[in-house]
NUTOR-545686 format. One record per residue (C-alpha): residue number from 1; z, y, x; residue in three letters. Coordinates in steps of 0.05 Angstrom, whole numbers. Example, Ala and Ser with C-alpha at 12.3 -4.5 7.8 and 13.67 -1.06 7.14 Angstrom:
<pts>
<num 1; up 156; north -90; east 246; residu ALA> $
<num 2; up 143; north -21; east 273; residu SER> $
</pts>
This chain:
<pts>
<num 1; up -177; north -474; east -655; residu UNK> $
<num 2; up -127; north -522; east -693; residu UNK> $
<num 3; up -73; north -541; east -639; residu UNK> $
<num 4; up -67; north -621; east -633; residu UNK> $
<num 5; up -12; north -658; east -676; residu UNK> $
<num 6; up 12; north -703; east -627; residu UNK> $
<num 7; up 57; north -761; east -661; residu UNK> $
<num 8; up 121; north -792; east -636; residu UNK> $
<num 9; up 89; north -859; east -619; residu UNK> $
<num 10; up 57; north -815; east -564; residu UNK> $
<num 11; up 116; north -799; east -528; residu UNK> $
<num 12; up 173; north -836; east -501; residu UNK> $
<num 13; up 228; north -840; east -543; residu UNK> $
<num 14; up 288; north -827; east -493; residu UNK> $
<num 15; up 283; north -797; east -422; residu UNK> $
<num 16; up 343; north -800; east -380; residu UNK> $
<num 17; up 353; north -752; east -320; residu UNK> $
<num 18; up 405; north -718; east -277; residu UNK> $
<num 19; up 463; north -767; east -317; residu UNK> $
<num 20; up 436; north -737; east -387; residu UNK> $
<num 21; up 393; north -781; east -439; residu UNK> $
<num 22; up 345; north -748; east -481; residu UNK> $
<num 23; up 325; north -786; east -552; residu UNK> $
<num 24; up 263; north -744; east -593; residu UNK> $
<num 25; up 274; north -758; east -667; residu UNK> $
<num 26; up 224; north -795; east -714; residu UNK> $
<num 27; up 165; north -758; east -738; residu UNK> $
<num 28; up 107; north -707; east -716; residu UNK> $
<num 29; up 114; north -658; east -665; residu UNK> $
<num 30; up 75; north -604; east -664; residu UNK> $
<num 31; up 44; north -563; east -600; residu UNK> $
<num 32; up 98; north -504; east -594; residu UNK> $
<num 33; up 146; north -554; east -628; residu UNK> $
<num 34; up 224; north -527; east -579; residu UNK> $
<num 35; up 287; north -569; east -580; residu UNK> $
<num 36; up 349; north -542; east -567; residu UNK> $
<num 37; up 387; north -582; east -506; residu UNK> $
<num 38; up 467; north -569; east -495; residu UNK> $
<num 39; up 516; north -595; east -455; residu UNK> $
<num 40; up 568; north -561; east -492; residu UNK> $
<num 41; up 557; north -590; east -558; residu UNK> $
<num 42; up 602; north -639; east -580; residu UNK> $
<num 43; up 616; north -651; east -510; residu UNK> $
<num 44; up 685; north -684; east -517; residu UNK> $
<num 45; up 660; north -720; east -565; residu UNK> $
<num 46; up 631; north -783; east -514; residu UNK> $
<num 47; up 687; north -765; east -459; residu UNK> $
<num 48; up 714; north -830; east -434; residu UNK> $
<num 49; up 755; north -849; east -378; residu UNK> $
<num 50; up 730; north -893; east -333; residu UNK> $
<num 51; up 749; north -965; east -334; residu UNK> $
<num 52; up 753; north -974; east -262; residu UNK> $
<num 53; up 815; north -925; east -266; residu UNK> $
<num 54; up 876; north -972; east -281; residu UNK> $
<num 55; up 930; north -931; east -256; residu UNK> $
<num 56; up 945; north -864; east -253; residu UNK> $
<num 57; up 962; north -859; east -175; residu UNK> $
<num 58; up 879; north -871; east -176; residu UNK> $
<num 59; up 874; north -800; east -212; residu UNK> $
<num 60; up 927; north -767; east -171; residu UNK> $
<num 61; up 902; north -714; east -119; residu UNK> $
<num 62; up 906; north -748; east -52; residu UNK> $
<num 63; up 910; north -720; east 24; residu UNK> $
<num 64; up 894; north -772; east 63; residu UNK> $
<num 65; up 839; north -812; east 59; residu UNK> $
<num 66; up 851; north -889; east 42; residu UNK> $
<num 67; up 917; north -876; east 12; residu UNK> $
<num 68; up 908; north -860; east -68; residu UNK> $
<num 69; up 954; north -819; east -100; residu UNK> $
<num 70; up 1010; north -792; east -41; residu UNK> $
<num 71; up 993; north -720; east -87; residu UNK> $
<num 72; up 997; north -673; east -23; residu UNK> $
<num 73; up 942; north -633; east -44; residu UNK> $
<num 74; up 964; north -612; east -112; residu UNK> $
<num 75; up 1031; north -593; east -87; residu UNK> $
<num 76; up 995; north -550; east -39; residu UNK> $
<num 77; up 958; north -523; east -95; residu UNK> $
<num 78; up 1028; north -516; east -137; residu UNK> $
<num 79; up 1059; north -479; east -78; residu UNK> $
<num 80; up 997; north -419; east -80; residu UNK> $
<num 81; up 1038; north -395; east -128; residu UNK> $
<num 82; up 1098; north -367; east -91; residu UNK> $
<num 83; up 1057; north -360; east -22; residu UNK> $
<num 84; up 1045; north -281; east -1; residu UNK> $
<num 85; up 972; north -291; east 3; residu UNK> $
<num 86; up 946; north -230; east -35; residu UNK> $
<num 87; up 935; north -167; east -12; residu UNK> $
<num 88; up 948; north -173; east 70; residu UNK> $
<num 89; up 997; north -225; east 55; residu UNK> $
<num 90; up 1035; north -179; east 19; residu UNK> $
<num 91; up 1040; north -206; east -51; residu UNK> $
<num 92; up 1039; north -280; east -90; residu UNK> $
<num 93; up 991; north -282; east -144; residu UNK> $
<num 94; up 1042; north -281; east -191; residu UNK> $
<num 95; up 1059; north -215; east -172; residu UNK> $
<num 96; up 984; north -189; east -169; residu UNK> $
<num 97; up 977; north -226; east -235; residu UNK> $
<num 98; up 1039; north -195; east -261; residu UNK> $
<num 99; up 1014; north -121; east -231; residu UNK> $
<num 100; up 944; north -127; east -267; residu UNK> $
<num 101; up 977; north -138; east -337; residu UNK> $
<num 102; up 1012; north -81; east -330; residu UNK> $
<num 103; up 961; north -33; east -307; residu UNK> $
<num 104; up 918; north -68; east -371; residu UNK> $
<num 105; up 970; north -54; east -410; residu UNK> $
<num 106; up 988; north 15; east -389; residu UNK> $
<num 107; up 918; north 36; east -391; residu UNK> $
<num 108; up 911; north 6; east -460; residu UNK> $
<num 109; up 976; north 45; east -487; residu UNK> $
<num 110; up 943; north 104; east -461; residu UNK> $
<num 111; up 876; north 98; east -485; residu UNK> $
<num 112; up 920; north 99; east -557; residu UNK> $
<num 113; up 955; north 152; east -541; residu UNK> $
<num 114; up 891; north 195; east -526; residu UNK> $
<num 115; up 867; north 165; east -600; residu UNK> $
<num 116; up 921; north 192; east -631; residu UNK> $
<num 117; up 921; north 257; east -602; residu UNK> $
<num 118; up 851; north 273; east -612; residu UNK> $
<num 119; up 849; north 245; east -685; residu UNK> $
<num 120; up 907; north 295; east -695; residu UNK> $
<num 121; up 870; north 355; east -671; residu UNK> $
<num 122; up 806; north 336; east -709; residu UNK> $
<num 123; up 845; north 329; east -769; residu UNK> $
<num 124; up 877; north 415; east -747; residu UNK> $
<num 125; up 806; north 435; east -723; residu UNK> $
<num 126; up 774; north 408; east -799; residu UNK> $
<num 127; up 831; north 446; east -840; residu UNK> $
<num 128; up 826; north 506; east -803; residu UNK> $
<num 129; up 749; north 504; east -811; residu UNK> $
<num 130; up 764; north 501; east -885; residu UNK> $
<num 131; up 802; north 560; east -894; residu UNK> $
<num 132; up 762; north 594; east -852; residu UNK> $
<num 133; up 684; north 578; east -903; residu UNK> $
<num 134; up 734; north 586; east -967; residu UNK> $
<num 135; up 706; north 515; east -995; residu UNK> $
<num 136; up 767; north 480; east -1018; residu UNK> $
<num 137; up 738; north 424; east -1059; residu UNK> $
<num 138; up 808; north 415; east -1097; residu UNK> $
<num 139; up 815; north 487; east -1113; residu UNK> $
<num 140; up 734; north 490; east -1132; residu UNK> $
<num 141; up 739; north 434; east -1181; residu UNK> $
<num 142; up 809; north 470; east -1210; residu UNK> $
<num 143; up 768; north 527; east -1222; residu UNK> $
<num 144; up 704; north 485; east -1254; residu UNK> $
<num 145; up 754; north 458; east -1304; residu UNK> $
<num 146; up 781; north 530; east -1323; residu UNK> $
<num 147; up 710; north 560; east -1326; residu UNK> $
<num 148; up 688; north 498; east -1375; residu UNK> $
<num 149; up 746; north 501; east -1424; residu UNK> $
<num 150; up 727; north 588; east -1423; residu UNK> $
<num 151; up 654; north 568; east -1439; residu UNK> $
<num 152; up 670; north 515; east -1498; residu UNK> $
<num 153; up 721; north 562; east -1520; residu UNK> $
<num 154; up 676; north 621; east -1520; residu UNK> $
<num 155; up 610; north 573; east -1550; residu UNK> $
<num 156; up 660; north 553; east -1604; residu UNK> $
<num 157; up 681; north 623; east -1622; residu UNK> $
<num 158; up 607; north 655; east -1621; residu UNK> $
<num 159; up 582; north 589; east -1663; residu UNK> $
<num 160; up 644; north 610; east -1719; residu UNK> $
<num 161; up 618; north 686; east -1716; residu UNK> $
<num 162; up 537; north 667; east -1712; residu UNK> $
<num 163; up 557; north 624; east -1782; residu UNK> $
<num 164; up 595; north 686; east -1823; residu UNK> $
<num 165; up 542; north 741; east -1804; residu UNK> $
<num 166; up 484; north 700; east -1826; residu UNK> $
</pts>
């Protein structure tokens, strides 16, 4: 069964919802036909401030209502920062902050540690199984070169004597 073409004059060309405008393009679409819908592309793209906003004491984060811009709340926000409210009270989140670099980082410098020591004894365990099988591939090739410069020395002296006895 051949799945219906349906064309654009069929739809509606924009659909707004939830704040967000969607525009199909010119053309057919197909049955099965998916479009790809993101917030996150080229968001910042269309960001505008709102003209109703003339001042910045508008923007500013207010405490109580009817007054714009007295900015209590984000100095109470600022002042987390040095407030023991981690851990029982017993730390600012600077300091747990601070603390769970340091445990990343300690963790990290031992993780390379452990890389390093176990690449070394891989690299002790391979040479001693090496000399243990007798397969040196530097000392087999030496002796490949040897044996071929005996054989082309040897094929050269038997061609010289084949040649005088016949």
């Amino acid at each position: 069964m051949k799945q219906p073409v349906i064309t654009n004059t069929s739809l509606p060309t924009a659909t707004t919802a939830a704040g967000f405008s969607i525009t199909f393009p010119s053309g057919v679409l197909n049955a099965g036909d998916s479009f790809k819908i993101s917030s996150g592309i080229d968001a910042a793209r269309t960001l505008r401030v709102n003209a109703a906003i003339t001042s910045p004491r508008q923007v500013a984060a207010a405490d109580m209502p009817g007054l714009s811009g007295d900015n209590r709340n984000a100095l109470k926000l600022a002042k987390l920062e040095t407030q023991s409210i981690m851990r029982n009270g017993k730390a600012t989140f600077t300091q747990v902050y601070g603390q769970l670099v340091a445990d990343v980082d300690a963790k990290t410098h031992s993780a390379q540690l452990s890389r390093d020591t176990q690449q070394t004894l891989f690299q002790r365990a391979k040479g001693a199984q090496e000399s243990v099988s007798g397969v040196n591939l530097d000392e087999e090739a030496a002796d490949f070169i040897k044996y071929q410069h005996s054989f082309l020395s040897g094929s050269s002296s038997c061609g010289f004597y084949c040649k005088k006895s016949f």
